[in-house]
C-alpha positions in Angstrom: -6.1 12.9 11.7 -5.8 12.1 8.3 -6.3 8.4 8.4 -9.6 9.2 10.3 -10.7 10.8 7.2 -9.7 7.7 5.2 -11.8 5.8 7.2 -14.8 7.5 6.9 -14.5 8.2 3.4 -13.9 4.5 3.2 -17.2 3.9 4.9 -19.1 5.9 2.4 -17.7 4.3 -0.5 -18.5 0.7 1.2 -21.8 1.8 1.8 -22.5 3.0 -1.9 -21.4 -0.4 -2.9 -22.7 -2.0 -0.9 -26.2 -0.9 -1.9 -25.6 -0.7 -5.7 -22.7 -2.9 -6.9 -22.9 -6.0 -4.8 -26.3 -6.2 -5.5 -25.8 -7.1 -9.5 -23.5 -9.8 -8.6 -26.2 -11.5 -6.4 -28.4 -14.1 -8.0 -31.9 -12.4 -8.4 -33.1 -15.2 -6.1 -30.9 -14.3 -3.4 -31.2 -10.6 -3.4 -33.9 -10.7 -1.4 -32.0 -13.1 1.4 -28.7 -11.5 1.1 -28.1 -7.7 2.5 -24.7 -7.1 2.4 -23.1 -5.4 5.6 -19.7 -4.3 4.2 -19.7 -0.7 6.1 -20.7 -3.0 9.6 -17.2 -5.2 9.0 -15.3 -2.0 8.5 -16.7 -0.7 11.7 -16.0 -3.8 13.7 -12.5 -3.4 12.7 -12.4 0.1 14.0 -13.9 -1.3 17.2 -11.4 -3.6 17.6 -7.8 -2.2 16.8 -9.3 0.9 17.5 -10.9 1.4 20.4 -15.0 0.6 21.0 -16.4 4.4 21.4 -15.4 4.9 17.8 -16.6 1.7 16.6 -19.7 3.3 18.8 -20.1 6.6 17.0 -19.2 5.3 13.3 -21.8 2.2 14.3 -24.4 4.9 15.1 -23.9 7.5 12.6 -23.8 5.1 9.4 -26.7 3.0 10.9 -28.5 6.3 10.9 -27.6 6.7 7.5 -28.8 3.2 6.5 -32.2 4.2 8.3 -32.5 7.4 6.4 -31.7 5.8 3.0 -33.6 2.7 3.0 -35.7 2.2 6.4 -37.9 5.2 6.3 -41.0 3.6 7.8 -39.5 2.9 11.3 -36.0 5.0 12.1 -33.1 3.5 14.6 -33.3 -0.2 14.2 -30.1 -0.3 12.6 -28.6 2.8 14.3 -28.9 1.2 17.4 -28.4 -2.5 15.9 -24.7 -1.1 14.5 -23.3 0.9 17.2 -24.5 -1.6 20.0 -23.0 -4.4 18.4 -19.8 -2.9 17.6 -19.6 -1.7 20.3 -19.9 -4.8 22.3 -17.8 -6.8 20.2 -15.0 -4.3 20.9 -16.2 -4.7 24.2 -14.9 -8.6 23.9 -12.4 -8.9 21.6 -10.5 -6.0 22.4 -7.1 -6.4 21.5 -4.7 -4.4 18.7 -2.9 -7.4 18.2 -6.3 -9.6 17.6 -5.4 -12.9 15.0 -6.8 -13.4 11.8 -8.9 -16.4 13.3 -9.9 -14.0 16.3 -11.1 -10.8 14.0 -13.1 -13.7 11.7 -14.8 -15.5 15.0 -15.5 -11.2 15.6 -17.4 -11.0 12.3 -19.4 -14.1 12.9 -20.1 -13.0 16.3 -20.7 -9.0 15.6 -22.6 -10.1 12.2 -24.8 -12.4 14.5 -25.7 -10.3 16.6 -26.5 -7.7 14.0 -29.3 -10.0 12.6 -30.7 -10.9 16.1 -30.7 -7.3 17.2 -32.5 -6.6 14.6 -34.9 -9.4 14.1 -35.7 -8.9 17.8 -36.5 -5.4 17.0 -39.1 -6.3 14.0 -40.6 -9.1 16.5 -41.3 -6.9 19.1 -43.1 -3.9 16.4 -44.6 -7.2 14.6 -43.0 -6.1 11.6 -42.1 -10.0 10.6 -43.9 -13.3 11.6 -41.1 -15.4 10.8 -39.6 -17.8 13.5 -35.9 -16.9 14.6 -34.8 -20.1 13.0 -36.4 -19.7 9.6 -34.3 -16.3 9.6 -31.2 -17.7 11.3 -31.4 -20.1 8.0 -32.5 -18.4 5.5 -30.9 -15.0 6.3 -28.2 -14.7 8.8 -26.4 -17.3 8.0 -26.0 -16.1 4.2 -25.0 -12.4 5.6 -22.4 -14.1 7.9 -21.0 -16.0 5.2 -20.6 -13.0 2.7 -19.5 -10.9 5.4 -16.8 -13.6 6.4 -15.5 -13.9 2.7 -15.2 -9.6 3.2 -13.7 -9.5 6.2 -10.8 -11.9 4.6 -10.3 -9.9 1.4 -9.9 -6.8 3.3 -8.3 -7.9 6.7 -4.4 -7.5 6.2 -4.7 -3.5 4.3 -7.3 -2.5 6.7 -5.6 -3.9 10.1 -2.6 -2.5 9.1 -4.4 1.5 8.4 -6.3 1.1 11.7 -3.4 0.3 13.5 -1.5 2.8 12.0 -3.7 5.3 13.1 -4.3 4.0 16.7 -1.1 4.3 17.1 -0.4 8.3 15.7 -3.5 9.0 18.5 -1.8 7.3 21.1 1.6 9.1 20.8 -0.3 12.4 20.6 -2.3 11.6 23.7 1.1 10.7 26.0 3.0 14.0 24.3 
C-alpha cells in the first residue's frame, strides 16, 4: 500500500515540474509548441505493469487537476484525454513483462493519442483552426519526442517499483 503512495506522490512532484522547471530549460521559442506530459508517461506505466483501471483513475484524477490548474475556460478535455488514453493503451499493450522497445512504441502511441484526443476536442468546440497536420508537425511530434527521451531516463527504476507493487497486490488478493 505503501508504493501506491509513492506513486502518487511521484505524480505530484512530476506534475509540479513539469509545469515549472522543464519549462526554463525550453528555448523561449519552443515553450509555446512544447507542453511537457511527464505525469501522462508515469501513468502509462501504471497502466501497463499495473493494470488499466488504475492507469484509468490516476489518468482521470490528474487530468482533472491539469484542467483545474491551467484549463479553466473549458474543464475535462484532458481528464478525459488522460484516463481514456491510458486506459486504452493498457488496453493493448498489457503485459508486466512489456520490453523496453514495447513500453517506448506505448509512449509514442499513448502520447499520440493524447494530442489527437485533444485536438479533436478543440476542433469540435472551435477552440483552434489549425489543420491536424500543421499540429501533428508542429506539436505532437515535439511532445512525443520529449516524452520518448522521459520515458527512457525513467523506464528501468520506475518498471521495477510498479512491478514491485503489482505484485505485493497480487499475493494479497490470492491470500
Amino acid at each position: 500500500m505503501a508504493r501506491r503512495y509513492i506513486i502518487t506522490l511521484l505524480l505530484f512532484i512530476l506534475f509540479i515540474i513539469e509545469n515549472t522547471i522543464v519549462v526554463l530549460f525550453l528555448p523561449e521559442a519552443w515553450q509555446t509548441r512544447i507542453v511537457p506530459h511527464l505525469v501522462f508517461v508515469v501513468i502509462l506505466f501504471a497502466s501497463i505493469y499495473d493494470h488499466r483501471h488504475v492507469g484509468l483513475i490516476l489518468g482521470i484524477c490528474f487530468g482533472l487537476l491539469q484542467d483545474v490548474v491551467f484549463y479553466g475556460a473549458m474543464m475535462g478535455q484532458y481528464s478525459f484525454a488522460m484516463g481514456l488514453s491510458a486506459y486504452l493503451i493498457g488496453l493493448v499493450f498489457r503485459s508486466r513483462r512489456s520490453s523496453m522497445s514495447v513500453m517506448m512504441i506505448a509512449v509514442i502511441v499513448g502520447s499520440l493519442l493524447l494530442d489527437s484526443i485533444l485536438f479533436g476536442i478543440y476542433t469540435l468546440f472551435k477552440l483552434t483552426h489549425e489543420t491536424y497536420a500543421f499540429n501533428l508537425l508542429d506539436h505532437i511530434v515535439p511532445n512525443m519526442i520529449v516524452q520518448v527521451i522521459f520515458a527512457l531516463i525513467i523506464y528501468v527504476p520506475l518498471r521495477r517499483q510498479i512491478e514491485k507493487m503489482a505484485t505485493k497486490r497480487t499475493k494479497e488478493e490470492t491470500v
